[in-house]
N, C-alpha and C positions, 0 to 999 in steps of 0.2 A: 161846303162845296160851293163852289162859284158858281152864278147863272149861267155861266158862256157852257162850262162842262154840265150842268145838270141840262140844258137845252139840249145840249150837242146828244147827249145821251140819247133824249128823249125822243129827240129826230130818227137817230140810227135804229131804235128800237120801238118806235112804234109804227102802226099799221099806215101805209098809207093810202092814198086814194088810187094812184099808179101802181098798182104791183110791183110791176115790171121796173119800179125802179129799186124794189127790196131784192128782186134777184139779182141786178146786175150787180147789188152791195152784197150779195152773197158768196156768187162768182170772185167778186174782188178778195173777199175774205176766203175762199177756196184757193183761188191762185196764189195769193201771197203765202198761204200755209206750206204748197207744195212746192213754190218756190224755194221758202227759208228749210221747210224739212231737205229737201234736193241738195239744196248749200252745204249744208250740214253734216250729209252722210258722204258726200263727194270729197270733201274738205277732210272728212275726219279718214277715208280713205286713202288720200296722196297726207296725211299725216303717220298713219300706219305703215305705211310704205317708206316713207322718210326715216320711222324710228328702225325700222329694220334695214335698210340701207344702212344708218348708222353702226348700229349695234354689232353688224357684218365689218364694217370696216373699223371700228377701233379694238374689235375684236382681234384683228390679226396685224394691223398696221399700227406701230406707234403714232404715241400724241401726238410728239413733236421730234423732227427730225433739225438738226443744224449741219448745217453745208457751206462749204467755202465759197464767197459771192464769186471769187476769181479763181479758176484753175482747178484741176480733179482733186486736189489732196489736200487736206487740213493738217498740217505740218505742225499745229501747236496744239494736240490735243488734250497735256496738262494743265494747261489754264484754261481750256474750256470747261475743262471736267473740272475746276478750282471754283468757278463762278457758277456751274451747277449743285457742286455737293451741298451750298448751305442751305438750297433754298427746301423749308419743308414740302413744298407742294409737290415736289418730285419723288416718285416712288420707287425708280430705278432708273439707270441710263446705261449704256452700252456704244462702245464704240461699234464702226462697222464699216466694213470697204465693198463699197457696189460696183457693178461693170457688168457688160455684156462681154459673152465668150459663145464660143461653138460648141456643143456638145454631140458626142457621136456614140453610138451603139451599133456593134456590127454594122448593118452598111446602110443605119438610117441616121441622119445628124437634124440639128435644129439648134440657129441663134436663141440662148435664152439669157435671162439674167440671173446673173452669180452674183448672193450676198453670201458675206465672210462675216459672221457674228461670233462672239466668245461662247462656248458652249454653256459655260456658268452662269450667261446673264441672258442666253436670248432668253428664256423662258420667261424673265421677269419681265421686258418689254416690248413681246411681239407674242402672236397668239398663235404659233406655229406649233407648239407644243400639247395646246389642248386641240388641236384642227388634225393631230395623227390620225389617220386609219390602219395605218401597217405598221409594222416595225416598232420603232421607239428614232427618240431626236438624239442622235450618237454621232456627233461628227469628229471627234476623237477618239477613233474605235481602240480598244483594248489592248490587239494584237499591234499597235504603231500604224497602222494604213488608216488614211483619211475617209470619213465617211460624208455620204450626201444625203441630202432631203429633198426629196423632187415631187410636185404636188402632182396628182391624181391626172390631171389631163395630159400635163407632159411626159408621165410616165406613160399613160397609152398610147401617145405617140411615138414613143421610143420604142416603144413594147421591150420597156425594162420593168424588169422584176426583182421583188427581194435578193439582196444575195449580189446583184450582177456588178459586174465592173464596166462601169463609164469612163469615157476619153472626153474632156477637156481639154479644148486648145483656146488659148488666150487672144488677143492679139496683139500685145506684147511682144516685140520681135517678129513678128509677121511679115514687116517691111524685108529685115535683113535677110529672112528666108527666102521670101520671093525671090530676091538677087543674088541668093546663095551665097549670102556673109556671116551664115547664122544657123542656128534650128529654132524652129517655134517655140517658143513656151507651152508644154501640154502637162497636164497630169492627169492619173487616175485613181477612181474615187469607186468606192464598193456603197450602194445602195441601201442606205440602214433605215429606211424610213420614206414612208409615203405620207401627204397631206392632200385635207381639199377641206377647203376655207370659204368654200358657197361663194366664189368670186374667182368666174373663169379666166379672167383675165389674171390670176395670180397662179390660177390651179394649171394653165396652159405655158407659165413663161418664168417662171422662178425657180430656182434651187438654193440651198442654204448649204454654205462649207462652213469649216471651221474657221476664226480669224486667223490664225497664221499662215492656213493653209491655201488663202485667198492672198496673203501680202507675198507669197509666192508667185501664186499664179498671175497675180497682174505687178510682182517685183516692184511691192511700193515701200520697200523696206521697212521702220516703224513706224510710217503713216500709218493713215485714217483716209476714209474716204467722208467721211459723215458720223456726228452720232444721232444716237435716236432715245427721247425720253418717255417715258410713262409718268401718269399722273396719278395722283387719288382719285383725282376728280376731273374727267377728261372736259367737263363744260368749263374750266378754269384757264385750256388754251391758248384762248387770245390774251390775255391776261399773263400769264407767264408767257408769253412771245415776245411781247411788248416789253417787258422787263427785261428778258435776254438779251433781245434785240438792241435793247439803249445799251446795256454791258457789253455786250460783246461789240459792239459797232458796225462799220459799214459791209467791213471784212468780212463777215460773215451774214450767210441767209437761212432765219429760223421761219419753218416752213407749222402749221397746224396739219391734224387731220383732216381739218377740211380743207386746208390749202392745198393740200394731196391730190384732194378729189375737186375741187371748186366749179372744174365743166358738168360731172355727175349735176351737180348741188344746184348749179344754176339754169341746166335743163329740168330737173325738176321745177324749183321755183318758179317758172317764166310756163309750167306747164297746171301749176295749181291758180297762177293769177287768169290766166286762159280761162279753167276752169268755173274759176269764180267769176271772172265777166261773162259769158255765156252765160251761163247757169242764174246770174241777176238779172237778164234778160227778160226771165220768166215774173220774178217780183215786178221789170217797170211795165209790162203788158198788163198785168194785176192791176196795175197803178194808174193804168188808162180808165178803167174801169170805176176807179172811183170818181177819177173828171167827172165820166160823163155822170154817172149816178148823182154828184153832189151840182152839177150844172141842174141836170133836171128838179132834182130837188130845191132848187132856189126859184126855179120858176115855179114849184107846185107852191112852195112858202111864201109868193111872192107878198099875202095880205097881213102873214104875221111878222114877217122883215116889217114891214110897214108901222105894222102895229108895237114892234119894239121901237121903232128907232120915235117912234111921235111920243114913246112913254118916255124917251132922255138915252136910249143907248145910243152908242157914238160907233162910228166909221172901227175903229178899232177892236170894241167889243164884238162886233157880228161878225168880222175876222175872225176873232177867236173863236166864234161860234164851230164857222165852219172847217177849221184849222183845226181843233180837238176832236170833230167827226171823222175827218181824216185820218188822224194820228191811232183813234180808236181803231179803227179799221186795220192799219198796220201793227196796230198792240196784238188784238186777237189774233190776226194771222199769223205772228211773228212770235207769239208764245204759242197757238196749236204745231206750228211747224215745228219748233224747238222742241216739245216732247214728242212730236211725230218721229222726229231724226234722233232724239235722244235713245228713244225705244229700239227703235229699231239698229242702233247700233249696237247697244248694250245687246239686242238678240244676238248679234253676228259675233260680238264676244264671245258671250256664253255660249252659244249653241252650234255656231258656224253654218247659219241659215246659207248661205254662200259660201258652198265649198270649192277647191279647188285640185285640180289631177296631181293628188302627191309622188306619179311616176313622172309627170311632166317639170312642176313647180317645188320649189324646197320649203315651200308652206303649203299644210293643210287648208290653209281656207283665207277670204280677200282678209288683211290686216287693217284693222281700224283700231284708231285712238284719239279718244275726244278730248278737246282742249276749251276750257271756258272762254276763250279769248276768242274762237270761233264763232259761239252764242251769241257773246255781245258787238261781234265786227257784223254777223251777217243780219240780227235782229235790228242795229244800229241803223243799214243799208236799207232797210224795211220802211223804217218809221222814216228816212230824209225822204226815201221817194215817196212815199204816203202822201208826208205832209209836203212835199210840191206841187204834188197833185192837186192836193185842197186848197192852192194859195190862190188858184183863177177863179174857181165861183166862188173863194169865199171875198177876194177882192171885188166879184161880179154885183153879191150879194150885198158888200156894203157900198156898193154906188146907185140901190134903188133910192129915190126919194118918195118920204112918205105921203105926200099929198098924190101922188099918182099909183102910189100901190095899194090908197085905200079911197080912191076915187069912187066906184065902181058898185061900193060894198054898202 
């Protein structure tokens, strides 16, 4: 061990003549603990919540969606689908025609949006089919009549039920009618399935038809509006985007699932970095703390600073002196806080010490998930401000000169 750290050691832990300068080093080491535990369990909360946001939306939403950069229709969907099929990492893909239309039930209606999927493939790339609560996903009913899938919230608003036949108007010919050169485009569709996908905003505005039955309804004849692929491995996105993207070229816009969501993603984000600057607030008031503690303590050491530096320590070493007292200081606080937060999250895993109203919330209790990269960014954050702290009396301490600090003695 080196003197600078066997001293530093001996400083931080032995008795001194001031007390009151071992509590304020206690304090220090108290607040940085409850700072770095605080970090810890806050961070691994808005990470829990991150994986559940996720896991809701690649749940029901494809990986990757490709869309025409110009105009509603992708007019060349054989060689899009040519430059998809080879690549392994795709697990399914599916054409599909999107649009907004008017839906009406008896004498209640509501703009929603109409997707047109192949009934063979949505199940393989969207998560509509495991999200049923009613019915079954039947949009090529048996009898020839088209069916629909309408989620949970827009079916309440409808107050449609199993069974019932819905009107569909397009707008599609909307113009002509208006001016009576024409009839709208409408069809009707019989109810064969209910979903709700924990995402009101899909469960309140979505309905799924068949594909042919949508290239009708918005008469895009064998277009496409868009396809959508599935992955093995939905963290592989950017990554086959990028690949797409240079194949296919300008013409077209390959979109992730989190390009989907990107506003979601980055009010979180911009709400955990929030999190984290406040919540370090607490480690640099911690950090005040050692100042003054390691201030005073240069003035209590003032005769053995003295007495090192007349034995040959140099300006450098008594830096480190008090530069390793410092850093001690944010070690200990910065490992008790780490398994303070480590505990206690693992409690709310296991046990869900913090539950939450499963009539109000779709989870049972707050979601956390710990990442080591948290540990070492917030223990990290511990030890720079620590050791800033320590950098003025320990500079303070190596500009006593020895013939005045052991004048006296």
């Amino acid at each position: 061990m080196r003197f600078e750290r066997f001293i530093a050691r001996r400083y931080l832990l032995s008795k001194r003549k001031a007390r009151f300068i071992s509590i304020i080093t206690l304090i220090s080491v108290i607040g940085i603990t409850v700072g770095v535990a605080a970090l810890i369990i806050v961070l691994s909360i808005f990470n829990g919540f991150n994986s559940l946001v996720t896991d809701i939306l690649i749940g029901f939403d494809p990986h990757i969606r490709i869309e025409p950069a110009r105009g509603p229709v992708l007019q060349d969907y054989e060689n899009v689908a040519s430059i998809i099929e080879p690549d392994d990492r795709v697990e399914a893909y599916s054409p599909v025609i999107s649009g907004r239309a008017m839906m009406v039930v008896s004498n209640l209606n509501r703009i929603v949006n109409i997707r047109g999927m192949d009934q063979n493939k949505i199940a393989d790339v969207s998560g509509v089919d495991e999200s049923i609560v009613l019915g079954a996903l039947l949009l090529d009913r048996p009898d020839g009549s088209d069916g629909i899938v309408l989620g949970i919230g827009l079916a309440d608003r409808l107050n449609a039920m199993m069974g019932d036949t819905v009107t569909v108007i397009s707008p599609q010919g909307m113009e002509a009618a208006l001016l009576r050169f024409g009839q709208p485009v409408l069809r009707r569709y019989i109810v064969s399935g209910i979903y709700e996908s924990m995402n009101q905003d899909y469960d309140a505005n979505y309905a799924f038809v068949s594909l042919q039955s949508a290239r009708r309804l918005y008469r895009a004849g064998d277009n496409v509006t868009g396809v959508e692929l599935r992955l093995h491995n939905f963290r592989q996105s950017e990554n086959v985007k990028r690949d797409l993207q240079r194949k296919l070229g300008s013409e077209y816009r390959v979109s992730t699932w989190y390009d989907l969501h990107r506003d979601l993603y980055s009010v979180m984000e911009m709400e955990r970095w929030a999190a984290y600057i406040i919540l370090s607030l607490i480690i640099a008031v911690a950090t005040f703390n050692i100042l003054g503690s390691l201030t005073m303590s240069v003035i209590e050491k003032t005769r053995d600073i003295g007495v090192l530096k007349a034995m040959g320590a140099t300006r450098r070493e008594v830096v480190r002196i008090y530069l390793f007292e410092g850093i001690l200081v944010g070690l200990i606080g910065s490992i008790l806080g780490g398994i303070i937060g480590y505990v206690v999250c693992y409690l709310q895993i296991q046990y869900h010490i913090f539950p939450l109203d499963p009539t109000v919330y779709i989870i049972p209790a707050l979601p956390v998930e710990t990442r080591m990269l948290d540990f070492f960014a917030v223990g990290g954050a511990a030890l720079l401000l620590s050791s800033l702290a320590a950098l003025y009396p320990a500079r303070r301490a190596a500009n006593i000169l020895p013939a005045q600090a052991v004048r006296w003695e």
